[in-house]
N, C-alpha and C positions, 0 to 999 in steps of 0.2 A: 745362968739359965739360958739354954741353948732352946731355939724352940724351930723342932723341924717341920717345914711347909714344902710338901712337892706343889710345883710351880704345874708339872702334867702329872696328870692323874694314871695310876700306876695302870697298865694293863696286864688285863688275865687272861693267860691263853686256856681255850677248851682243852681237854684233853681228848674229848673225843669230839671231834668238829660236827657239828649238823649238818645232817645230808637234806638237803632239798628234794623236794619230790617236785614235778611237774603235776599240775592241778589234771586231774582225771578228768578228759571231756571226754562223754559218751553222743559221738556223733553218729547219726542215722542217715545213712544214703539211702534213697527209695531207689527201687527198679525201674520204677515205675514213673514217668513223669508225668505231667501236671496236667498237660494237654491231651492224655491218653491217644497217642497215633498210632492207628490200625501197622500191623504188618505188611497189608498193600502201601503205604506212603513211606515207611522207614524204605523198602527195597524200590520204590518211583526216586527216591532222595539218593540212596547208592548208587543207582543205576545212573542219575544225572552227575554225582561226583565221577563216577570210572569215565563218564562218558567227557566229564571235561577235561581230567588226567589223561586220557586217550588222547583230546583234541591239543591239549600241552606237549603231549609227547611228538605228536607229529608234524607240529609246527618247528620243535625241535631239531626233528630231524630234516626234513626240508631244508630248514636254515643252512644244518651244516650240509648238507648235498649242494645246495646253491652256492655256499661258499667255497666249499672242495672244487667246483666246476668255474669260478670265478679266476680264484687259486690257478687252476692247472692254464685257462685259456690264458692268462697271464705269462705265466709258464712259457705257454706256445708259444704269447709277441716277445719273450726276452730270445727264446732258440732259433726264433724265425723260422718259424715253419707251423703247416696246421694240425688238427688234433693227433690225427691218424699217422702223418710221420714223426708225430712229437711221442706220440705213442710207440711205434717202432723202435725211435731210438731208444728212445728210455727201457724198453723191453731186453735190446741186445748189451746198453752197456751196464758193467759190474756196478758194484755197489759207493766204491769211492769211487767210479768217474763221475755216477747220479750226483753224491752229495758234493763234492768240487762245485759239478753242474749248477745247483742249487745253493751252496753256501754263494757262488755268483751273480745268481739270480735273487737272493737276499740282500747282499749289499750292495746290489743297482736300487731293486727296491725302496730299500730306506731311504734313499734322497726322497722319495715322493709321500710314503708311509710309515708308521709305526708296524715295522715285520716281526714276525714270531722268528724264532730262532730257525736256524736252518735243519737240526733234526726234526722239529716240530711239522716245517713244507714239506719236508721229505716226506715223512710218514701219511700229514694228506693227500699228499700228492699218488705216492701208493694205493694208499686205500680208494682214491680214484680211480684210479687205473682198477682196482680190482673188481670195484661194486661195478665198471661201464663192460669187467670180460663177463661177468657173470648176472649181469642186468636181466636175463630171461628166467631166472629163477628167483629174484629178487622179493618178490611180493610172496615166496613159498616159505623162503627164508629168514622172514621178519621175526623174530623177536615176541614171545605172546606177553602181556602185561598179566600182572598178578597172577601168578598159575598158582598161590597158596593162597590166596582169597578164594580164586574159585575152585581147590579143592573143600576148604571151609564150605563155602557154597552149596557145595555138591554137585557145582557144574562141571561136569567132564567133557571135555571134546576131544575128538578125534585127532592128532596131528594129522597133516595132506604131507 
């Protein structure tokens, strides 16, 4: 007399497995917030974000204007000479005497700094040169912030 005991208990598979459903929550967003604020305070509230976005932007760019002109006077003490002839030369010689120029003036540099690569000077160093030929029209040709907020808006302005 044999007497059989499973030790584990046999399992059964489904044949058709149970699908889960995720519990249905019916969430209501209101439009409307809590505080009810007038449409004069949402647009005092935008108008102080663009204005600090504005004020990020410009500090931005200053920055890099201050550094492009740090950069190039730099420049001038490695060529020995001042803006206007550092400008000249740079103007008549080709494109690999520039970067020669500069891949030289990158690695005097590093002894003293952590320098960016010498295509990187280059190309500040250019766009210095370019923003100081064409500085009388500078402030025409800035860049306007948000021009698809203020189509949203409905603000249109004129380009000058």
């Amino acid at each position: 007399m044999a007497l059989r005991v499973h030790l584990l208990t046999p399992v059964h598979f489904r044949r058709h497995p149970m699908v889960s459903r995720p519990a249905a929550s019916h969430r209501r967003v209101s439009c409307a917030s809590a505080d009810r604020r007038s449409d004069s305070e949402l647009a005092l509230d935008l108008a102080a974000e663009v204005g600090r976005v504005k004020a990020r932007a410009f500090r931005k760019q200053e920055a890099l204007r201050k550094s492009k002109e740090m950069l190039f006077m730099e420049l001038c003490g490695y060529m020995g000479c001042n803006s206007e002839e550092a400008k000249k030369r740079l103007g008549r010689t080709g494109e690999e005497e520039r970067f020669v120029l500069i891949k030289g003036f990158v690695e005097d540099w590093a002894l003293r700094f952590h320098p960016l690569s010498a295509r990187s000077v280059m190309q500040l160093v250019d766009e210095y040169l370019a923003e100081n030929s064409s500085s009388s029209s500078s402030s025409l040709s800035s860049p306007r912030l948000f021009p698809i907020l203020r189509k949203l808006l409905g603000v249109f302005q004129q380009q000058i």
